[in-house]
C-alpha positions as CSV (number, residue, x, y, z in Angstrom):
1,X,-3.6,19.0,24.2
2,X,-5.0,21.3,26.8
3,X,-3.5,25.3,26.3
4,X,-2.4,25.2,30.0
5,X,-0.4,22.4,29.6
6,X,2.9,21.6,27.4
7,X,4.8,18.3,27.8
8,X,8.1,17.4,26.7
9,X,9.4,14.0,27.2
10,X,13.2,13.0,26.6
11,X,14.1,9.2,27.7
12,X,12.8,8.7,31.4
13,X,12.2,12.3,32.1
14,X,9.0,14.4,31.5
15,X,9.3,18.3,31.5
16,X,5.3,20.1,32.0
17,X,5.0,23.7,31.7
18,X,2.0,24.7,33.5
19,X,0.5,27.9,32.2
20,X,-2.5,30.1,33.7
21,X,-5.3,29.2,36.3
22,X,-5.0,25.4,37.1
23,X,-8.7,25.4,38.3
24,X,-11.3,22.9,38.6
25,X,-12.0,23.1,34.6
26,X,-8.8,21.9,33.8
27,X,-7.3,19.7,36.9
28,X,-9.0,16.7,35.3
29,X,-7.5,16.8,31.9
30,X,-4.4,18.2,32.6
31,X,-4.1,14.7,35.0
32,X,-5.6,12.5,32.6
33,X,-3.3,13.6,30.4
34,X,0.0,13.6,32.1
35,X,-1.3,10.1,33.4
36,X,-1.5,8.8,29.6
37,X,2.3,9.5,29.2
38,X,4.1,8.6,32.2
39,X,4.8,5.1,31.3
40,X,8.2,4.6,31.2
41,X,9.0,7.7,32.7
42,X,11.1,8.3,36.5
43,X,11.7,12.2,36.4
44,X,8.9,14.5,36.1
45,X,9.8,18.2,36.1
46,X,7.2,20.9,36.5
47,X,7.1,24.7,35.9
48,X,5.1,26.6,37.6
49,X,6.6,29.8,36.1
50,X,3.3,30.8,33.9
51,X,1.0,29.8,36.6
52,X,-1.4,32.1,38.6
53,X,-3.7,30.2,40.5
54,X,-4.1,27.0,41.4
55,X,-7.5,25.3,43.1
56,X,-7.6,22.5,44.9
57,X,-8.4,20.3,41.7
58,X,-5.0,21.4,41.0
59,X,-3.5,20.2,44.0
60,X,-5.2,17.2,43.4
61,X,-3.3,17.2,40.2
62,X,-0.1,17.3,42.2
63,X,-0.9,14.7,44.8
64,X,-2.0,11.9,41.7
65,X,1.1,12.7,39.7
66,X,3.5,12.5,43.0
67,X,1.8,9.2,44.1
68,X,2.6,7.7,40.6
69,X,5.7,8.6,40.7
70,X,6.6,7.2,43.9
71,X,5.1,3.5,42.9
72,X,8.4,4.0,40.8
73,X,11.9,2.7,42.1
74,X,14.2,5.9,41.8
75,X,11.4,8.0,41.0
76,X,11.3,11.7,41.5
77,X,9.2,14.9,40.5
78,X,10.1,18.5,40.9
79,X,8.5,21.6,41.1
80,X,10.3,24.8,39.7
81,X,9.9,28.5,39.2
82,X,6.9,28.7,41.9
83,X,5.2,31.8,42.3
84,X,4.5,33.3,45.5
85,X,0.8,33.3,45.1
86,X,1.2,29.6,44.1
87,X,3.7,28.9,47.0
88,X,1.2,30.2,49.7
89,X,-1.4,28.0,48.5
90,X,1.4,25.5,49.0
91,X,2.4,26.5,52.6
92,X,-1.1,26.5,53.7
93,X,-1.8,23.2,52.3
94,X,1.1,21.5,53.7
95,X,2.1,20.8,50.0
96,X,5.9,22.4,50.8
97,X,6.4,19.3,53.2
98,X,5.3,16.5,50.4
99,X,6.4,18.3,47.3
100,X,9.8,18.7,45.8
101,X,9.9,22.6,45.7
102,X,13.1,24.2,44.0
């Protein structure tokens, strides 16, 4: 499992604590990953709290993951605990109007 990444899952929910610079050297995994596990899953929550920087790999990250999940009837993701570096990359991007932000 990749250090930057922690993943709890509890019935149709999966909880990812994101930790660190989610950069072009660990985008890929971190999706491939997540990807592995989501069958059977509806809810994905994600914390952003240990996160300082995020490429646009990353964001890519985000866009697979959200796609996924909305091929799924009643399927949601969230994004908690944002930082404000992270968030700007976010309001540039466009990301706050596609993206679950709490």
């Amino acid at each position: 499992m990749e250090e930057n990444l922690n993943i709890v899952i509890n019935g149709e929910n999966m909880n990812i604590s994101l930790k660190g610079r989610i950069g072009a050297l660990v985008a890929d995994s971190i999706t491939q990953e997540v990807l592995e596990k989501l069958e059977g899953i509806k809810h994905v929550y994600i914390d952003f709290k240990n996160v300082d920087y995020i490429s646009s790999t990353g964001l890519r990250f985000l866009l697979v993951v959200q796609n996924e999940i909305n091929d799924i009837d009643g399927g949601t993701m969230e994004l908690s605990s944002v930082p404000e570096v992270v968030m700007n990359v976010f309001e540039a991007t466009g990301f706050t109007s596609i993206l679950n932000i709490k």
